[in-house]
N, C-alpha and C positions, 0 to 999 in steps of 0.2 A: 659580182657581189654588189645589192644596193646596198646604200646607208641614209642616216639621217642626219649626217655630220651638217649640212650644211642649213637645218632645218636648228640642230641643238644650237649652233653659232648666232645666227640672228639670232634668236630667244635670247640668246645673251647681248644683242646687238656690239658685236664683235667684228672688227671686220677680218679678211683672209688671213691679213698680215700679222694682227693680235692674235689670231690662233696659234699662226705661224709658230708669234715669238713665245706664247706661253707652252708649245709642243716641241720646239726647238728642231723645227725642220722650218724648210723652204716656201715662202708664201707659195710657190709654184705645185710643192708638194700637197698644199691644203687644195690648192685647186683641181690637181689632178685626183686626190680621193673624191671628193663631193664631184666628178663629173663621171666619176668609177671607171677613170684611165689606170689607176693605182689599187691594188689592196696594199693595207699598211702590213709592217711585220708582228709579230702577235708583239713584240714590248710597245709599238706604237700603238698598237690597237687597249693595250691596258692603261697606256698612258692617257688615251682621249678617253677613255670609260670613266677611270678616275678625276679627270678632268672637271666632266659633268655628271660627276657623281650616281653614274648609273652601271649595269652590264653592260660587257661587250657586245651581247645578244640585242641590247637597245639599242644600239647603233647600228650596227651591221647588220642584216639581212641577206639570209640566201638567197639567188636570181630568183629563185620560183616562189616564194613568198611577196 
C-alpha cells in the first residue's frame, strides 16, 4: 500500500518523532509507514486521517493507483 504520510508530515514541517509523538507510536513506526514496510491498523489509520484532517482514502493508496 502507498501513502502520503510522509508528504502530509512535511506540509506540516513535522519531523518523524512529532508525528510519532502526536500518533502515540514509535518514531520507528512513522518510519516504517512512509517507507511502506508497515500498513497501520485501521484505529491508526483513522487516527492519522484525523490527524490531518482528511480521509483515510487521502492518505493511503492502493499499490496500483
Amino acid at each position: 500500500m502507498n501513502n502520503r504520510l510522509r508528504e502530509l508530515r512535511e506540509g506540516q514541517s513535522w519531523s518523524q518523532a512529532e508525528l510519532a509523538l502526536r500518533l502515540e507510536v514509535s518514531r520507528q513506526t512513522v518510519n516504517a509507514l512512509e517507507t511502506g514496510k508497515y500498513n497501520p491498523s485501521l484505529p491508526l489509520a483513522f487516527r492519522i486521517a484525523r490527524l490531518f484532517a482528511c480521509r483515510i482514502e487521502d492518505v493511503f493508496l492502493p499499490d496500483d493507483a
